[in-house]
C-alpha positions in Angstrom: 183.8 120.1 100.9 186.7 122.7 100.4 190.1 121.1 100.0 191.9 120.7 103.9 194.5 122.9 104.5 196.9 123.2 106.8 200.5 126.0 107.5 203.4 125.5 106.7 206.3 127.6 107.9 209.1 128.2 105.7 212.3 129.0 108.2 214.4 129.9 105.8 212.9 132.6 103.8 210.9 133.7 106.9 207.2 133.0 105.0 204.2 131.3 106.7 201.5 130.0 103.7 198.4 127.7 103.3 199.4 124.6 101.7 196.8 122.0 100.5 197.1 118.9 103.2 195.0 116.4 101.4 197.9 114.5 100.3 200.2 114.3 103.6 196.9 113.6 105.8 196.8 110.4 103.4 199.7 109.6 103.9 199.7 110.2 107.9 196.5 107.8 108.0 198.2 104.8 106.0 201.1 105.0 108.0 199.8 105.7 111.3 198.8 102.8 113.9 195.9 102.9 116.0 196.3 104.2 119.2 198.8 107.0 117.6 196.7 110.2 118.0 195.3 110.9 120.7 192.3 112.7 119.8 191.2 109.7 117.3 192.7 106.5 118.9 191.6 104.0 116.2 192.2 106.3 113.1 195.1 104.4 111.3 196.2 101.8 108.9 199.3 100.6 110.3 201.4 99.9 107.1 203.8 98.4 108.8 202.0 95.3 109.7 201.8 94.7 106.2 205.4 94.9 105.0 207.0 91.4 103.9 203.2 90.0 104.1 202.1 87.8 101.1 198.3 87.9 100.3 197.2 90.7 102.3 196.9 93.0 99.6 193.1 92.8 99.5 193.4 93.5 103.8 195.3 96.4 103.7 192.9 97.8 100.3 190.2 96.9 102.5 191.5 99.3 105.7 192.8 101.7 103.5 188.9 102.1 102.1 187.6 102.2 105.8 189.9 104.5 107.4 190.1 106.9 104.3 186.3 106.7 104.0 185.8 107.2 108.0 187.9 111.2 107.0 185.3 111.4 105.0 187.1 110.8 101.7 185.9 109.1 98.8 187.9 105.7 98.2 187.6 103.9 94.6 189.3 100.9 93.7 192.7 101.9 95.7 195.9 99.8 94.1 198.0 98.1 96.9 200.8 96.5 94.4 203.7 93.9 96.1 206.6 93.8 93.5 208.8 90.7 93.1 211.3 92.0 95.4 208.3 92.2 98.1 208.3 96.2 97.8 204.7 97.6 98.5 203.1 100.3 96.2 200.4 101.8 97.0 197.8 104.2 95.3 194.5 104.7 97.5 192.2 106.8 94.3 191.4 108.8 97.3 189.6 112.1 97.2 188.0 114.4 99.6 183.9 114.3 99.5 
């Protein structure tokens, strides 16, 4: 499948261009809660459940991997790292099928 794509409109130099979306629609699913968009109510991981959690990093991996794989990405092994200080890193090793 061709990379997604979506437009991106630069105000300031007056420019409209295609811009590869893979990246921020990633991002838009992890963060997203269900119930957010409207034409896909259940599509979202709801990162902010997670934050200050211990031992849910195999939970959130877990929905990362089914919500990433329902967009019909390919999901291997994704890293969900809590640091000492309780920050949250997280790598999903997600690309598109």
């Amino acid at each position: 499948m061709d990379a997604r794509k979506d437009i991106l409109i630069d105000i300031v130099n007056n420019d409209v261009q295609f811009v590869l979306s893979d990246t921020q629609h990633v991002e838009d699913t992890i963060n997203a809660a269900p119930g957010w968009w409207k034409e896909n109510p259940s599509d979202g991981v709801n990162i902010r459940a997670y934050l200050n959690s211990d031992g849910q990093a195999q939970v959130l991996a877990r929905s990362i991997t089914v919500q990433l794989q329902s967009d019909l990405y390919t999901v291997t092994n994704p890293q969900v790292v809590f640091d000492a200080n309780g920050k949250l890193f997280i790598n999903p090793n997600a690309t598109l099928q």
